[in-house]
N, C-alpha and C positions, 0 to 999 in steps of 0.2 A: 846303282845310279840310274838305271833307264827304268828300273820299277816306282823311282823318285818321281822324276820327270813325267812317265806317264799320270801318277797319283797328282802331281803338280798341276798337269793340265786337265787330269776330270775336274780338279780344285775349280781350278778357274774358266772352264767349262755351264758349272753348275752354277758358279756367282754369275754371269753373262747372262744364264737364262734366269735365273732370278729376278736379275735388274732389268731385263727387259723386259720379262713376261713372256716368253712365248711358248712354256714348258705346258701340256696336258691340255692340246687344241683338238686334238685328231680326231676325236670323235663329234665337236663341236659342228652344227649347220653354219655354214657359211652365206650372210645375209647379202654380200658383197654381190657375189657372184647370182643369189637366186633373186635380185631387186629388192628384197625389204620382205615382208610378212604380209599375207594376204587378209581378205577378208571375206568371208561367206555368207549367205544364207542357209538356212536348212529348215528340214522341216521338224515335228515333233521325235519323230524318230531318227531323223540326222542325214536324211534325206536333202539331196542339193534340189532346190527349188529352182524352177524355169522363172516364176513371177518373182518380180525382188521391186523394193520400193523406192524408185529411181530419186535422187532427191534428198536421202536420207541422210540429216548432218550427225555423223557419230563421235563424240566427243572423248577423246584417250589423255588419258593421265599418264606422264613421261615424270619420273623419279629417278634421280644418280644417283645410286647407294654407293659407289666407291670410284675412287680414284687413288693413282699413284700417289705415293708419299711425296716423291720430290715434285709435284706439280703442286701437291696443299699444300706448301710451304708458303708461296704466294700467292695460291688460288684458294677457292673453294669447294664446295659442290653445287653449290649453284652456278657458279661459274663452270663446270661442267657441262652443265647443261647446253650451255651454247655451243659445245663442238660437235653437236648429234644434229642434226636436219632431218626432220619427217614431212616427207615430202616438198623438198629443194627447203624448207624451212628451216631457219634455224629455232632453237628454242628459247626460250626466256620466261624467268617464273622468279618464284622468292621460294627460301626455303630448301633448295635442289628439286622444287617440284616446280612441274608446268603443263598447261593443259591445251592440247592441239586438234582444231577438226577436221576430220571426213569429210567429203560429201561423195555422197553413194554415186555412182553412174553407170555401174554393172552387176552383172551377179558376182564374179572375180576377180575382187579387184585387189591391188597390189598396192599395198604401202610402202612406201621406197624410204631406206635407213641408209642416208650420208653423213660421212664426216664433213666439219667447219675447221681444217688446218688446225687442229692439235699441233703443241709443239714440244711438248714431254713426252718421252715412249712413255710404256707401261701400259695395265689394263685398266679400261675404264668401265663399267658397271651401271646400266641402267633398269630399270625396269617399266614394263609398259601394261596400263588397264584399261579396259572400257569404263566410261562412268557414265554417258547417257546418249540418249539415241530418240532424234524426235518424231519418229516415224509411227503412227497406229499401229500396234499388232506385233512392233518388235520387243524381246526379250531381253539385255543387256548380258553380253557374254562374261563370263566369272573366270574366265581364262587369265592369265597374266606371263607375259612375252618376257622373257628375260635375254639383256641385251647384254654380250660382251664387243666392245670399242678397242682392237689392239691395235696398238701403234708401236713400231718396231724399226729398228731398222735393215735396212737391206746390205747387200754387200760391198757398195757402194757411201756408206754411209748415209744413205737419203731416207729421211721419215717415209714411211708408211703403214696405209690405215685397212688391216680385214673388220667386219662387223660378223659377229657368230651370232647367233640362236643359243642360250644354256640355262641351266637351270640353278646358273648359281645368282648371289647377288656382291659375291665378294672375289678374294684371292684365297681366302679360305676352303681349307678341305685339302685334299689331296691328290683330286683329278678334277679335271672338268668333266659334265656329263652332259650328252646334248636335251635339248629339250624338244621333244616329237611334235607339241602342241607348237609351233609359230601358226596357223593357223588359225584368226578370231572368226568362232562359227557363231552367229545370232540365230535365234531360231524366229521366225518368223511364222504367226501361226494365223492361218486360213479357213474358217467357218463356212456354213452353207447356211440358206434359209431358202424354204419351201412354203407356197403360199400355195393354198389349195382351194377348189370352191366343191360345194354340193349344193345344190337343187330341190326340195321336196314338193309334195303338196299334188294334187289332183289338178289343181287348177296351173301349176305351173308349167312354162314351155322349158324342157333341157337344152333346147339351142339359145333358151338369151342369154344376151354379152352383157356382162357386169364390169364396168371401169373402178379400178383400185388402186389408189395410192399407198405406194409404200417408200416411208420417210426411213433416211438410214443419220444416226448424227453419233460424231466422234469427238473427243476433248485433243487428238493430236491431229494433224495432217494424214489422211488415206492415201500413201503414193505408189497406187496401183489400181488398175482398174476393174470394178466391178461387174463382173457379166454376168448376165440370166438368159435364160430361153424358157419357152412356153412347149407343154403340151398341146397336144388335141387341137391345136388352133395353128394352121398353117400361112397362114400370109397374116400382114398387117391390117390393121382392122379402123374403119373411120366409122366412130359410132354419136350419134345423137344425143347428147344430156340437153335436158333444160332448152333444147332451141339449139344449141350451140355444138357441131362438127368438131370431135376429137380423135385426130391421127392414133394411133399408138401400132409402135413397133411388137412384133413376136420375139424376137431376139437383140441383143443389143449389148450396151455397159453404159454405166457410171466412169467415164475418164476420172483419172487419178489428181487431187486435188494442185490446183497453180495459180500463181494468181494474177493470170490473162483469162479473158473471155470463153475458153477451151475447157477450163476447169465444168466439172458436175457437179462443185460443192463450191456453196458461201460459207463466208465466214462472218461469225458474229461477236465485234469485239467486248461487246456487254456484257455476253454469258461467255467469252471465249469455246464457242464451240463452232464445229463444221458440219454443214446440213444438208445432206441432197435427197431430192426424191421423185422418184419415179413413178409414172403413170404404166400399167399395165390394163390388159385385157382377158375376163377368164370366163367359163360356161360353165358345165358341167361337169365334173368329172378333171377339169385343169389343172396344169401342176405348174406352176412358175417357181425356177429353181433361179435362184440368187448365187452366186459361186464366187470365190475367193473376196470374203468379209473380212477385213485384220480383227484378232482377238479385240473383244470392250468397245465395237460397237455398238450401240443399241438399234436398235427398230421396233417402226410403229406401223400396222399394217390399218387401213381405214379404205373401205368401198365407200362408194357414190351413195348416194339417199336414193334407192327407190321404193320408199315407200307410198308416195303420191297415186291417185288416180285409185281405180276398183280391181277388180282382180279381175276381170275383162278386158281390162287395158296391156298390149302388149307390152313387154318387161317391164309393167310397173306396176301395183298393188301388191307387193309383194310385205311381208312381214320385217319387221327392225332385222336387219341381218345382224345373226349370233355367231359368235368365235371361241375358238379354243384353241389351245396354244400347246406341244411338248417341245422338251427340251430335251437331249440323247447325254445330257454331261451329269455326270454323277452329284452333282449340285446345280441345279436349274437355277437359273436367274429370270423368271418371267414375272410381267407383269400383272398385277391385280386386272386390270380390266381383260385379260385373257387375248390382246394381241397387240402386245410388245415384249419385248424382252433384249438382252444381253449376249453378244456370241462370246463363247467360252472354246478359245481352243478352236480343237477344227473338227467339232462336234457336228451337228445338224436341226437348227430348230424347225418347228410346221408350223404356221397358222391357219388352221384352216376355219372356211365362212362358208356360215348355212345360213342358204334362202329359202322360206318355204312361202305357196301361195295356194290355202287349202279352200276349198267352198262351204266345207263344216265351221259352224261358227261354236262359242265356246260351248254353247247349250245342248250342242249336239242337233240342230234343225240345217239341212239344207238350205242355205240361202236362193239356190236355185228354185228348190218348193216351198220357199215362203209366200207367197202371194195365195196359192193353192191353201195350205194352212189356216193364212188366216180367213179366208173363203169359209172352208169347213168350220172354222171355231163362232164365227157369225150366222153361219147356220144353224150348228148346237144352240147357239144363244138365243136363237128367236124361237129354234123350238121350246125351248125350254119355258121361254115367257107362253107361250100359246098354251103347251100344260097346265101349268098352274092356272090360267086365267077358264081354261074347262073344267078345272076343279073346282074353282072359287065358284064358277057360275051352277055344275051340279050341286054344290054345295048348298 
């Protein structure tokens, strides 16, 4: 009789957790307790990034794959949907799907998963993805959050709601098994460009300051800022073009694009693109390193004209300045004219520009002893008439 009895109440033991779901949790992440699911930056190798792109709206796709039976009796799953809150949010979609944004404002930041007063115990089953991200340079994470919703009661009789982390999307199977990934890691990837100058030529000085503009333009929002520093060139420099006094920084950034006054980038709504560009200062031997580019970038690197004036003239008389461009990524993306290109990754492009300002001209004659030249070649000439005219006349 008491082997009855005990058999009677694992019976009904086992139907209890059945009907209410609370059987094969224990190893499940509890989201209740850690605030929700986070979200990260990283780098190519997985690396937590210091620079993150403040701003950035990340768009997640929220799907019910299951709910209790006795709740789809007169629910749905789409109606599911609305008892899950991402971030104080409730949801709402067609289909049991729905789609809810981010907006970035840390490296760390926490997605917070509440219940909207369920009123059916059981488990309920969501799942969650990234679909898009408007930020330059970010990657869309391939991870997918699987949500368990249990509502149960207590001992008391009164609903209540845990939220786990797992890797299922049903009741199906035979245990729950937690899922390690609640963490959405984006990789965010960071390039360099290096803008270089040389010098040639007999006639040229290695101390002139050559001003360069280097345009940077992206098809999404840059929200991060751009810094370079300069070689060989230690304070800021106010140099002379054309008449006109140009400031420029040795060090510096590109602020991250906004759109107040503060922003380094326009915006162009005809080509939809974003365009800023920097004024720098370089000599001989300079190295302007550009740092944290987001991936798909491009740049266009363009010095001043100076070819004006003779090659006497200080910094000017100088030859059309020539460029060359590498690119460190296993598929270069450079331009035909040899200085623009594409950052790929967190590679490192060069452009570097040669000026030369030589006194050989292409004939190979000194232009400093041309006058001398042509001296001597007018003297040849007369003698030569004198010759013949004493030959004519012995003749």
């Amino acid at each position: 009789m008491k082997a009855m009895k005990k058999l009677l109440a694992l019976v009904m033991a086992l139907a209890l957790c059945l009907s209410l779901g609370v059987c094969a949790m224990a190893d499940s992440t509890d989201l209740t307790t850690t605030g929700g699911f986070t979200k990260v930056y990283v780098d190519a190798t997985g690396n937590t990034l210091t620079t993150v792109p403040v701003g950035d709206v990340l768009t997640f796709t929220v799907t019910a794959t299951s709910a209790p039976s006795a709740y789809l009796e007169d629910s749905t799953l789409n109606d599911a949907l609305g008892l899950l809150k991402v971030n104080g949010t409730a949801l709402s979609g067609t289909n049991g799907t729905a789609t809810t944004n981010v907006t970035v404002s840390q490296q760390s930041q926490t997605i917070s998963l509440t219940e909207n007063n369920p009123t059916v115990a059981g488990n309920y089953y969501y799942t969650i993805t990234e679909t898009s991200t408007t930020a330059q340079g970010v990657t869309i994470s391939s991870a997918t959050i699987y949500i368990l919703m249990k509502v149960s009661y207590d001992n008391d009789r009164n609903l209540t709601t845990t939220i786990y982390s797992t890797n299922r999307t049903s009741d199906s199977g035979s245990e729950m098994v937690t899922d390690k990934a609640y963490q959405i890691k984006n990789v965010y990837s960071l390039g360099t460009l290096e803008v270089k100058k040389t010098i040639n030529g007999d006639m040229a000085d290695t101390s002139d300051m050559f001003l360069v503009a280097v345009t940077f333009t992206s098809t999404k929002p840059v929200l991060s800022a751009i810094s370079y520093t300069t070689s060989n060139i230690t304070t800021d420099q106010t140099l002379t073009y054309n008449s006109q006094s140009i400031t420029v920084d040795v060090e510096g950034s590109i602020a991250a694009y906004s759109t107040d006054s503060s922003s380094g980038w326009t915006y162009d709504s005809a080509t939809g693109t974003y365009t800023a560009t920097i004024t720098v200062a370089v000599t001989n031997s300079t190295t302007v390193t550009f740092s944290n580019i987001p991936d798909g970038v491009t740049y266009s690197v363009q010095e001043y004209d100076y070819t004006s004036g003779t090659i006497n003239d200080d910094n000017y008389g100088y030859k059309t300045a020539s460029y060359s461009v590498t690119d460190t990524q296993a598929t270069p993306t450079v331009g035909s004219d040899n200085k623009s290109g594409t950052i790929d990754g967190a590679g490192t492009d060069t452009v570097t520009i040669t000026n030369e300002k030589q006194s050989t001209t292409e004939t190979g004659v000194s232009l400093e002893s041309l006058p001398y030249v042509l001296v001597l070649v007018a003297v040849l000439a007369l003698g030569a008439v004198l010759i013949v005219r004493k030959r004519r006349v012995e003749d």
